[in-house]
C-alpha positions, 0 to 999 in steps of 0.5 A: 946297812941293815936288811930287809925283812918282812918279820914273816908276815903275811903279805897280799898281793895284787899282781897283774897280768899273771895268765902266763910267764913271769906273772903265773910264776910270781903268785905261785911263788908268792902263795908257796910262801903262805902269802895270799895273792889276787892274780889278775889278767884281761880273760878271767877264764884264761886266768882260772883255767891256768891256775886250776892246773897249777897244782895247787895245795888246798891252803894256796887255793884259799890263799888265791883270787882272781880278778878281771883286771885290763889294765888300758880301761882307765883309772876309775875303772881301775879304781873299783877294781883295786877297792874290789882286790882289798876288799878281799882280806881287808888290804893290799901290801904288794902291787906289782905290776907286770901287764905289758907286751912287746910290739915291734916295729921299724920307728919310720914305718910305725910311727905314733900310731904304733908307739901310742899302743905300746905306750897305752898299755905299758905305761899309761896302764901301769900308771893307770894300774899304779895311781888306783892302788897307792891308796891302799899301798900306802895305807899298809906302808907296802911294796911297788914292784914294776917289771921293767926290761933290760931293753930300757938300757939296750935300745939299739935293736932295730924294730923295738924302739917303741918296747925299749922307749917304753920301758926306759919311761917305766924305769924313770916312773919308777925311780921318781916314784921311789922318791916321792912314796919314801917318806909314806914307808912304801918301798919301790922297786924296778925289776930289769930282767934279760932274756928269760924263757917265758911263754909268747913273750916273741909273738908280736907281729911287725906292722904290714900296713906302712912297709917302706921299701927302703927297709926291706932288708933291714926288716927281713933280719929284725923279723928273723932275729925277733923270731929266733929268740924264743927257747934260746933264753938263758934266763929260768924265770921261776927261778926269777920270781923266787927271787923276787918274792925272797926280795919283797919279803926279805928272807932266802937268798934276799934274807939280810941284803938291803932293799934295791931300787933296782934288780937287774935279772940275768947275766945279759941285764947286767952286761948291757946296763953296764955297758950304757953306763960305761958309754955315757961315761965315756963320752962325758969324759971325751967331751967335758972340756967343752962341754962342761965349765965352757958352756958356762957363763964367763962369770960362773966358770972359774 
């Protein structure tokens, strides 16, 4: 199969959420390669402040704008800004859409309410984010990149359902959407990364205000075990962006490798995909005699 490859062009970028973790590292990796990057994020100072003490070379701060972007706010909001970051040079060739957080709870004890503002952020926001900048993706026949989680997949963790669900939601977005763009030259992309060391990435709190006392013990040991995560990644994400730039742009480590709908990051990314596959196939195997031709109709079963 023939490689990727971009021919050296100059890209632009429009990244959300990028005050911090994978999103910082992605525009600096970006504008490392002479792209031009609109980073954006909910607090436009928070987002000044991070990149003016990133070190930046005088031909990266040309290359760099910042856009106040929250993703929930709706997609006419969210319209005006995606016209307002091509009006920057003229175009946008990489969305990517990394906003998300993690809340954690027991799925009884938070029921909809909770899983509404996980939704309304990762997924209804990106799809927000998403449907306000195709435009413009297609235009210049660009890249959809979606952060998702290796959680969509390892969705046994008591306390994230809610993360996990909405996780597997973008994963199957991004998958449809992959079919759906082909045919306009867009190439779509769903990152699944493990456990990487990344900042506040474990600072959500468990919901207070509907404990069950059948839980305790259970919610004692999914705080404690959320908690401890934090500096024990094994993941480098700066090493995760560089590849995620040398992926969209086809060169470095990516340089001659067919394009992927999915990049699974980590060793734990991949262990875990593997092993729900390995699953699914499993019980397939174990149970088509009856669940196979014999839940046919008669007629259809030979």
């Amino acid at each position: 199969m023939n490689g990727h490859s971009t021919s050296k062009k100059q890209l632009v970028w429009l990244i959300t959420g990028t005050s911090s973790g994978f999103g910082r590292r992605l525009v600096t990796s970006a504008l490392s390669r002479g792209d031009r990057v609109i980073a954006t994020a909910r607090s436009l100072e928070k987002l000044e402040q991070e990149f003016s003490a990133c070190g930046l070379s005088e031909s990266e701060r040309q290359n760099l704008r910042t856009l106040q972007v929250d993703i929930t706010a709706g997609e006419e909001v969210l319209k005006e800004k995606a016209n307002e970051a091509a009006a920057f040079w003229g175009r946008i060739d990489v969305l990517v859409n990394n906003a998300g957080f993690g809340q954690p709870a027991l799925a009884e004890e938070g029921g909809s309410k909770i899983c509404r503002k996980q939704y309304e952020v990762n997924v209804f926001g990106l799809l927000d984010m998403t449907s306000a900048t195709l435009p413009h993706i297609r235009a210049s026949k660009g890249y959809l990149v979606n952060i998702g989680s290796r959680s969509a997949w390892h969705t046994q963790i008591p306390g994230l359902a809610f993360y996990s669900s909405s996780k597997a939601a973008v994963q199957a977005i991004t998958e449809t959407m992959s079919t759906e763009l082909t045919p306009f030259g867009v190439k779509v992309m769903l990152v699944a990364p493990g456990a990487f060391r990344t900042e506040g990435i474990y600072g959500g709190q468990f919901p207070k205000d509907n404990l069950i006392p059948a839980y305790d013990s259970l919610r004692d040991a999914s705080i404690k075990r959320f908690h401890s995560v934090a500096g024990t990644e094994k993941g480098d994400p700066d090493k995760a962006m560089d590849l995620v730039v040398d992926v969209v742009r086809g060169e470095g480590k990516a340089a001659g490798r067919p394009w992927p709908l999915y990049l699974v990051l980590g060793e734990d990314a991949a262990t875990n995909a593997r092993s729900r596959f390995n699953k699914v196939i499993s019980d397939i195997e174990g149970w088509e005699d009856l669940t196979g031709k014999a839940v046919q109709f008669d007629e259809l079963a030979s």
